[in-house]
C-alpha positions as CSV (number, residue, x, y, z in Angstrom):
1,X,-7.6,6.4,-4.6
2,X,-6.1,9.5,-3.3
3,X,-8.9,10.2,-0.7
4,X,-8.0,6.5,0.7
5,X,-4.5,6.9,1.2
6,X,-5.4,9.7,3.1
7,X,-7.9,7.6,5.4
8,X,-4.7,4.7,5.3
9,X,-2.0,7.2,6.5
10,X,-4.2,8.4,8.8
11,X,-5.2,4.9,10.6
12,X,-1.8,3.8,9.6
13,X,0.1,7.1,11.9
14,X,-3.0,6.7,14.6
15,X,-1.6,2.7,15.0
16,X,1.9,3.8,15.3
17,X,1.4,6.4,17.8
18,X,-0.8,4.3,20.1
19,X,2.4,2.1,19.3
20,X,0.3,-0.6,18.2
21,X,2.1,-2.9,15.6
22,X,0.8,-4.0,12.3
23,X,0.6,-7.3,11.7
24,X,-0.9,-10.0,9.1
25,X,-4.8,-10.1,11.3
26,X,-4.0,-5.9,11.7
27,X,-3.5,-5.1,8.1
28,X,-6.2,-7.6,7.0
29,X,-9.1,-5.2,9.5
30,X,-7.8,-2.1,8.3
31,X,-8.1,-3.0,4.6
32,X,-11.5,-4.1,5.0
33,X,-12.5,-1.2,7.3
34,X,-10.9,1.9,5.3
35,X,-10.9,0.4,1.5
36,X,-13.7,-2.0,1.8
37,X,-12.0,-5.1,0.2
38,X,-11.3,-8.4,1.8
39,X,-7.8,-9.0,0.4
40,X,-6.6,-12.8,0.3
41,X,-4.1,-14.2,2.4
42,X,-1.6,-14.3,0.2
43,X,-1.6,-11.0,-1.1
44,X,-1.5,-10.1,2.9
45,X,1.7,-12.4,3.4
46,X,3.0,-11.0,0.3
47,X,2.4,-7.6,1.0
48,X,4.2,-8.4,4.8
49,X,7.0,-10.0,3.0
50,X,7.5,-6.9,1.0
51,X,7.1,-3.9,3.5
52,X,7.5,-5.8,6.4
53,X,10.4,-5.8,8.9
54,X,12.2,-9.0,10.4
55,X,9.5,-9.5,12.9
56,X,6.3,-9.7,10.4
57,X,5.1,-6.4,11.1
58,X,4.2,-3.5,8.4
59,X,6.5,-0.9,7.9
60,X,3.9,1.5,7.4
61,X,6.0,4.7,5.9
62,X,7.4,2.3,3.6
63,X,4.0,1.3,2.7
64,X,2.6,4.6,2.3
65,X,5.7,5.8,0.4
66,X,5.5,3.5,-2.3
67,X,2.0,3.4,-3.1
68,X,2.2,7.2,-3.5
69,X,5.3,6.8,-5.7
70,X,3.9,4.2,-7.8
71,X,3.5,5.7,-11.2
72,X,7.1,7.9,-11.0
73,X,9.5,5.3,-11.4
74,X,7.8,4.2,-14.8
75,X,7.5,7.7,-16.0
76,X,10.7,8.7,-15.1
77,X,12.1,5.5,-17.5
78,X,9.9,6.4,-20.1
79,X,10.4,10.1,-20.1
80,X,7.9,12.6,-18.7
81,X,5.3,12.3,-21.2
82,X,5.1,8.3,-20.9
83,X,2.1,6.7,-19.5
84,X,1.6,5.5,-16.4
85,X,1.6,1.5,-15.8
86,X,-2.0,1.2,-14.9
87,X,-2.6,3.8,-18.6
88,X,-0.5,1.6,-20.1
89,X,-2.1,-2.1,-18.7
90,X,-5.6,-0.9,-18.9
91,X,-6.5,-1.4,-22.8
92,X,-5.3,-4.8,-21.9
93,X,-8.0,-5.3,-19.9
């Protein structure tokens, strides 16, 4: 997971510097090409709706920031030693 937010960021910074925005049919190719996974259309539109901007276009730092923060905010309510959400879901599974 690490090594593809790495590959992300990095298409994700290269996008914004060539000031080409990110949109719904953007997001959709760069998933597919750097993670290898044909999300739905609704987890795009969702995902849009979410770190997206007034105009329907990814706010990429956003993004990036919260998918690398993702298991903080539950250990920091549970106290350091407390398990991660995915720990925590995956003898659910």
């Amino acid at each position: 997971m690490n090594q593809l937010m790495g590959v992300m960021q990095v298409a994700l910074d290269f996008l914004g510097l060539v000031g080409r925005p990110v949109d719904l049919a953007a997001l959709d190719k760069l998933v597919k090409r750097v993670a290898g996974v044909q999300l739905s259309s609704q987890v795009l539109e969702i995902t849009l709706a979410v770190f997206g901007d007034e105009h329907g276009l990814l706010d990429a730092e956003l993004l990036l920031d919260t998918l690398r923060n993702k298991n903080l905010v539950w250990r920091r309510k549970g106290g350091p030693g407390a398990p991660s959400l995915l720990q925590y879901l995956m003898p659910q599974w």
